[in-house]
C-alpha positions as CSV (number, residue, x, y, z in Angstrom):
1,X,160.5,110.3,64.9
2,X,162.9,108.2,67.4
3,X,165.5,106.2,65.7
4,X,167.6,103.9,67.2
5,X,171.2,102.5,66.2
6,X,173.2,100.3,67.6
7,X,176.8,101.3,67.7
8,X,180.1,100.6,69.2
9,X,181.0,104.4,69.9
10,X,179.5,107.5,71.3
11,X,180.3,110.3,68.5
12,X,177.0,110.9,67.8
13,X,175.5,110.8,64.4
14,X,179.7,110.1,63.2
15,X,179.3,106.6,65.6
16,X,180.2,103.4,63.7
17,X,177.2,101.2,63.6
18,X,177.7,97.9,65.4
19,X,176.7,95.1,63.8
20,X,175.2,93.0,66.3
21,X,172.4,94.9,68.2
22,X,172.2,93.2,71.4
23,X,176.0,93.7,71.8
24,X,176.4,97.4,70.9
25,X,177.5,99.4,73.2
26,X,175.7,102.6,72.7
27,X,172.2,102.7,71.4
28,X,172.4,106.0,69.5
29,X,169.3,107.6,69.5
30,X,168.3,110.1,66.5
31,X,165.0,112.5,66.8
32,X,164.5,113.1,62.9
33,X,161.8,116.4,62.2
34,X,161.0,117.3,59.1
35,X,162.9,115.2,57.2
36,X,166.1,116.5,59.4
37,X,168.0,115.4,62.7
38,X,167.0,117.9,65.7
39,X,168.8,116.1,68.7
40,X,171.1,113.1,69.0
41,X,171.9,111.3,72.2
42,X,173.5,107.6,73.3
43,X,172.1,105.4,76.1
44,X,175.0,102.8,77.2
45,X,173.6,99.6,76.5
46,X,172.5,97.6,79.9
47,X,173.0,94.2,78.3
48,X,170.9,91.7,78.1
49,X,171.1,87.7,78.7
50,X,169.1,84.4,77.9
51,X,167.9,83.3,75.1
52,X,166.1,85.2,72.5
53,X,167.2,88.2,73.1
54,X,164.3,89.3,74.8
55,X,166.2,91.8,77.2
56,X,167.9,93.6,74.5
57,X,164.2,93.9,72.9
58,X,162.7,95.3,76.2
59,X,165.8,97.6,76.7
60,X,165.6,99.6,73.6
61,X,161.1,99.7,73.9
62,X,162.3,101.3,77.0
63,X,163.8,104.3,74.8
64,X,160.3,104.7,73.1
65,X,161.6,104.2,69.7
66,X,159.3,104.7,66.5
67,X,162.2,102.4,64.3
68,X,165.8,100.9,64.7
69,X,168.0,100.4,62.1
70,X,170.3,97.6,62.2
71,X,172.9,95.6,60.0
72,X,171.6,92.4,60.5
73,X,169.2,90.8,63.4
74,X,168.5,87.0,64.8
75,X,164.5,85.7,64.3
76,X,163.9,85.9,67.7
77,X,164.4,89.3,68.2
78,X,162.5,90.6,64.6
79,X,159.7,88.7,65.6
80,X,159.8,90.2,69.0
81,X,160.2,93.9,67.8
82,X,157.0,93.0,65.2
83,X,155.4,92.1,68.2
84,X,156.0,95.4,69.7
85,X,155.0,97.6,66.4
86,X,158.5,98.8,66.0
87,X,159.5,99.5,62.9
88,X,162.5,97.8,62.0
89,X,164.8,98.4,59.0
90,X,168.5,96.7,57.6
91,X,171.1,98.7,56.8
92,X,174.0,96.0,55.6
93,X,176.2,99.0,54.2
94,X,176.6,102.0,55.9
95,X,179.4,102.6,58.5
96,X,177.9,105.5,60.3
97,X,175.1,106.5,61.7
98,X,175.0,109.8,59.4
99,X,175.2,107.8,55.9
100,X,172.2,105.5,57.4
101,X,169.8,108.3,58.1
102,X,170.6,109.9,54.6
103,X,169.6,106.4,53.1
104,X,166.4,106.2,56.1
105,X,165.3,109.5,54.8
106,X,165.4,109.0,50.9
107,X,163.3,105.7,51.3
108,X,166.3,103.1,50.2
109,X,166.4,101.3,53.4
110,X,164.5,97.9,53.3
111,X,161.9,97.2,56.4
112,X,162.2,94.5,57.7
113,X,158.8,92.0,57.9
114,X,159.6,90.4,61.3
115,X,162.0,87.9,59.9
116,X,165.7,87.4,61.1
117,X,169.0,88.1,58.9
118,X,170.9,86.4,60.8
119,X,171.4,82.4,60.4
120,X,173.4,82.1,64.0
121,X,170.7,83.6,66.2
């Protein structure tokens, strides 16, 4: 399973999670097997521009992701990554990548149902 994070550093699974996904400036990219991570690797983020958000969706469906995690995510986008059959989850507390795939594996992350969380989007 492909997971992707938006963060603000490349350190790998220690990278602060940034909290606006379009913005980040790493997607970091976990490969979970077996309920464990076997690689980790960060793709700068291209950008993206216009409205909607629509470039930021079509660069991270570029990486082939199975889910994202992020901290909090405009309407536009959630419905576009519904649209796409990406699984999308919110993770409002953890700082790191690490502490959100320990609460992604033990099932406490909520999924999101293609709705925004954020009111300025």
């Amino acid at each position: 399973m492909r997971v992707v994070f938006p963060t603000d550093e490349n350190m790998g699974y220690l990278s602060r999670r940034g909290a606006h996904f379009g913005k980040a400036k790493y997607y970091t990219i976990i490969t979970l097997e077996e309920g464990e991570i076997a690689d980790v690797e960060a793709v700068p983020n291209p950008g993206h521009s216009g409205g909607a958000c629509g470039n930021a969706v079509a660069n991270i469906m570029a990486l082939n992701p199975d889910a994202m995690v992020v901290s909090g995510i405009g309407g536009s986008p959630a419905e576009g990554f519904a649209k796409a059959g990406l699984d999308l989850y919110i993770d409002q507390e953890s700082p790191t990548v690490e502490k959100s795939v320990e609460l992604l594996l033990t099932g406490k992350l909520e999924k999101s149902g293609g709705s925004g969380t954020c009111s300025v989007h």
